[in-house]
C-alpha positions as CSV (number, residue, x, y, z in Angstrom):
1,X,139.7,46.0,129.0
2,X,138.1,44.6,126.1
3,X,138.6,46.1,122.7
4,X,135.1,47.4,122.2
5,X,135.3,49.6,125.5
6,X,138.9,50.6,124.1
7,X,137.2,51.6,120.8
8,X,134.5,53.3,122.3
9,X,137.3,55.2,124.5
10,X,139.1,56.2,121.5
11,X,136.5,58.3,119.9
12,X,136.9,61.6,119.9
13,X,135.0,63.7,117.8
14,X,131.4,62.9,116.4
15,X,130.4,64.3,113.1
16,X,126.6,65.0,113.3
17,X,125.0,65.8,109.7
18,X,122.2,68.8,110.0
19,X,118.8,67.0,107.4
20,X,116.9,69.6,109.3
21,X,115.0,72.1,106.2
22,X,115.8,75.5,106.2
23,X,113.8,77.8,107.7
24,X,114.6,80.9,106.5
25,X,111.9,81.1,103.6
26,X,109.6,80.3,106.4
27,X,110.6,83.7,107.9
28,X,110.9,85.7,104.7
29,X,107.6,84.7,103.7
30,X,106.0,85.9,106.8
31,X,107.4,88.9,106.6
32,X,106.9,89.2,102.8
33,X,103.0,88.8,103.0
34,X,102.4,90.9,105.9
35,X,104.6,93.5,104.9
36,X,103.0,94.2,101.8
37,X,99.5,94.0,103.3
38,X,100.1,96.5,105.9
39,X,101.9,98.5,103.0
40,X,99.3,98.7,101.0
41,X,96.9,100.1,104.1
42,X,100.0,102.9,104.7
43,X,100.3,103.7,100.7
44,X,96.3,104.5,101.1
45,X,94.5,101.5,99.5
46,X,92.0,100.1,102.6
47,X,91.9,101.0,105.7
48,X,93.3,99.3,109.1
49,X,91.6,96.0,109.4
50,X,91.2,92.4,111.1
51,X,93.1,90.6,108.4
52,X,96.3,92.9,108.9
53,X,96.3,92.6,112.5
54,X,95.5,88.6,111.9
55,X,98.5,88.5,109.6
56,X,100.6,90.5,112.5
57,X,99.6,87.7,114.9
58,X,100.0,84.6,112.8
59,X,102.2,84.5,110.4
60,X,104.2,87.6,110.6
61,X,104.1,87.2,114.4
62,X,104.0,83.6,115.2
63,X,105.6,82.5,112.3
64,X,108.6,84.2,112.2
65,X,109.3,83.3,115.8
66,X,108.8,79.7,114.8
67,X,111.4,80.2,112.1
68,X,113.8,82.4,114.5
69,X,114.0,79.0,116.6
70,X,114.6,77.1,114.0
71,X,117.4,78.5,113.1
72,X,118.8,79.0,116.6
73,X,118.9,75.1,116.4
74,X,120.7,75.5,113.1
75,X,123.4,77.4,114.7
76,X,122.3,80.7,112.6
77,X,122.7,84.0,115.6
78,X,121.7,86.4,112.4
79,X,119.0,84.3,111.5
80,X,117.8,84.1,115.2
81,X,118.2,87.3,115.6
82,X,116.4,88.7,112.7
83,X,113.1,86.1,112.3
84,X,113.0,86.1,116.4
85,X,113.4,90.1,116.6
86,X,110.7,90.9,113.3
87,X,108.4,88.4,114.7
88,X,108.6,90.4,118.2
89,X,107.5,93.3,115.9
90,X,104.8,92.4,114.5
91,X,103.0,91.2,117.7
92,X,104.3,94.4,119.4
93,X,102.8,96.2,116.9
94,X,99.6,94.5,117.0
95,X,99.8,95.5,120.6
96,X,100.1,98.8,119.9
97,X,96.7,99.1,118.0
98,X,94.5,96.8,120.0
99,X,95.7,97.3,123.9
100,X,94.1,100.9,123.6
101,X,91.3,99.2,122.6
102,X,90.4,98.0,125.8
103,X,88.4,100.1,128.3
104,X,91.5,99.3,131.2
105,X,94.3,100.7,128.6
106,X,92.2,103.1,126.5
107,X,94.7,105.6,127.8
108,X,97.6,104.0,126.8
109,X,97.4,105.2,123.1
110,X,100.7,105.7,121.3
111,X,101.0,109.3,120.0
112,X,102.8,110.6,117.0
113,X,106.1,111.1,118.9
114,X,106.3,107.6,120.9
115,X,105.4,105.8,117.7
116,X,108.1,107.6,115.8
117,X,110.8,106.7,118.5
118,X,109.8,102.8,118.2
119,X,110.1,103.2,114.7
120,X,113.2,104.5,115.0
121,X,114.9,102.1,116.9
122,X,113.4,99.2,114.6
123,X,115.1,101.3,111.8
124,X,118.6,101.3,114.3
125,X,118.4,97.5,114.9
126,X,117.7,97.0,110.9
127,X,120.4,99.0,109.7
128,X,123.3,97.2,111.8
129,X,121.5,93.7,110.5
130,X,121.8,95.4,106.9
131,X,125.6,95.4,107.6
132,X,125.6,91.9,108.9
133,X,124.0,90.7,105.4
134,X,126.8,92.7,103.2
135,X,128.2,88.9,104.2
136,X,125.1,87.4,102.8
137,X,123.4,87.4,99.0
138,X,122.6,90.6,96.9
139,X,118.8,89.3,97.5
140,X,119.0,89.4,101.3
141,X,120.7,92.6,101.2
142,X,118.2,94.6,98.9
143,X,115.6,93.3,101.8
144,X,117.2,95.0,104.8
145,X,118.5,98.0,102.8
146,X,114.6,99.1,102.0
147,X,113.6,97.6,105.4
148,X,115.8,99.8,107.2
149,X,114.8,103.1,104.6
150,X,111.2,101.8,105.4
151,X,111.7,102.2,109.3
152,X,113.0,105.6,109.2
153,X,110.8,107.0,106.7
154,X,107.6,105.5,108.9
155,X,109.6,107.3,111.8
156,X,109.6,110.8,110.1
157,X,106.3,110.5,108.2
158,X,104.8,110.1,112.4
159,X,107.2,112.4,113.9
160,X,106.0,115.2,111.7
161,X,102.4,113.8,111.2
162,X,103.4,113.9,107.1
163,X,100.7,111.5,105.2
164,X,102.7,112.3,102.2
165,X,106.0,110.7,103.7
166,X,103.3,108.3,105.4
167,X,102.2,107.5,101.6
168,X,105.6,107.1,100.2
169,X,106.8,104.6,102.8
170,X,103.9,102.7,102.0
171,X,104.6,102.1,98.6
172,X,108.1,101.8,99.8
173,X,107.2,99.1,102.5
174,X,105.0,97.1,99.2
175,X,108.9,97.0,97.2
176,X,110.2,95.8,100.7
177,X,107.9,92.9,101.4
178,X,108.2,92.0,97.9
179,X,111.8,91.8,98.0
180,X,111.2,89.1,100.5
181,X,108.8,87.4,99.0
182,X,111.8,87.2,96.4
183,X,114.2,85.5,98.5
184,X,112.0,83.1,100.2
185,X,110.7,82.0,96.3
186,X,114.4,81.9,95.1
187,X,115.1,79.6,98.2
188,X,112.5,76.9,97.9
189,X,112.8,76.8,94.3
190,X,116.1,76.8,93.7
191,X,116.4,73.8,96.1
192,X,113.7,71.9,95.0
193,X,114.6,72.4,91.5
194,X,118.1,71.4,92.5
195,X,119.9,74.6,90.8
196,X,119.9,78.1,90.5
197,X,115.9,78.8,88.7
198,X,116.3,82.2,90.6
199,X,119.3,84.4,91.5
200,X,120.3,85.5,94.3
């Protein structure tokens, strides 16, 4: 046996360095932006419109998917979970408003109640990712903290058919996509600046 072959036999364990960008601000931003846009329809400002649902679809939507695989390739199961899951939302949501739309489904409108119980099972699912980030940065965790308070106050402002708790979650919901938008900035810039320009 030569001694290439026996060198080649030899090796056992290949070290594989990740250059693969990080997707997370990818993610957070799409979440960010469309968060605060449908926020600011809940706190009262405009009313439903194409560009939310557009922002549902593409970049909350679509985007966040994109970024949920991303990090699945990463190795990242909270990342995965979370960007895949929120993206999921956001088109299921969009679902929500437009399949009733149709003359086939117009009786497939959500009520009150229904709407409240999906709300508060996105609230469930954010509160046991809040816990996961209590392993994460202060930034992260201020997101899913007043994610999850978002969730269940959207759930009881429906449940009772309150536009006053309707109108607080949306003011609510703008501090929670902002928060976000916070984390993705501190990410890119912090990398691209090579140091910490904003803390997390």
């Amino acid at each position: 046996m030569s001694q290439n072959i026996k060198d080649i036999m030899s090796v056992r364990d290949v070290k594989i360095t990740d250059l693969t960008a990080n997707p997370a601000p990818l993610g957070l931003m799409g979440f960010a932006m469309t968060t605060i846009l449908l926020n600011i329809h809940n706190a009262g400002f405009y009313p439903m419109n194409s560009m939310i649902l557009a922002m549902g679809i593409f970049y909350g939507g679509i985007a966040q998917v994109i970024a949920g695989i991303m990090e699945w390739k990463k190795g990242n199961t909270f990342g995965t979970t979370a960007f895949t899951s929120y993206g999921l939302f956001w088109l299921s949501l969009v679902g929500l408003v437009l399949i009733p739309k149709s003359a086939e489904y117009s009786g497939f409108a959500t009520d009150a109640a229904p709407l409240a119980a999906y709300l508060f099972m996105w609230g469930l699912f954010t509160l046991y990712m809040f816990i996961g980030t209590l392993k994460a940065t202060r930034a992260l965790q201020v997101v899913f903290l007043s994610l999850t308070i978002l969730f269940f106050l959207l759930a009881a402002g429906n449940y009772l058919q309150n536009p006053a708790i309707l109108k607080i979650a949306g003011y609510e919901g703008i501090f929670t996509g902002f928060s976000a938008f916070y984390a993705a900035m501190g990410q890119v810039l912090n990398e691209m600046y090579g140091k910490k320009i904003i803390p997390l």
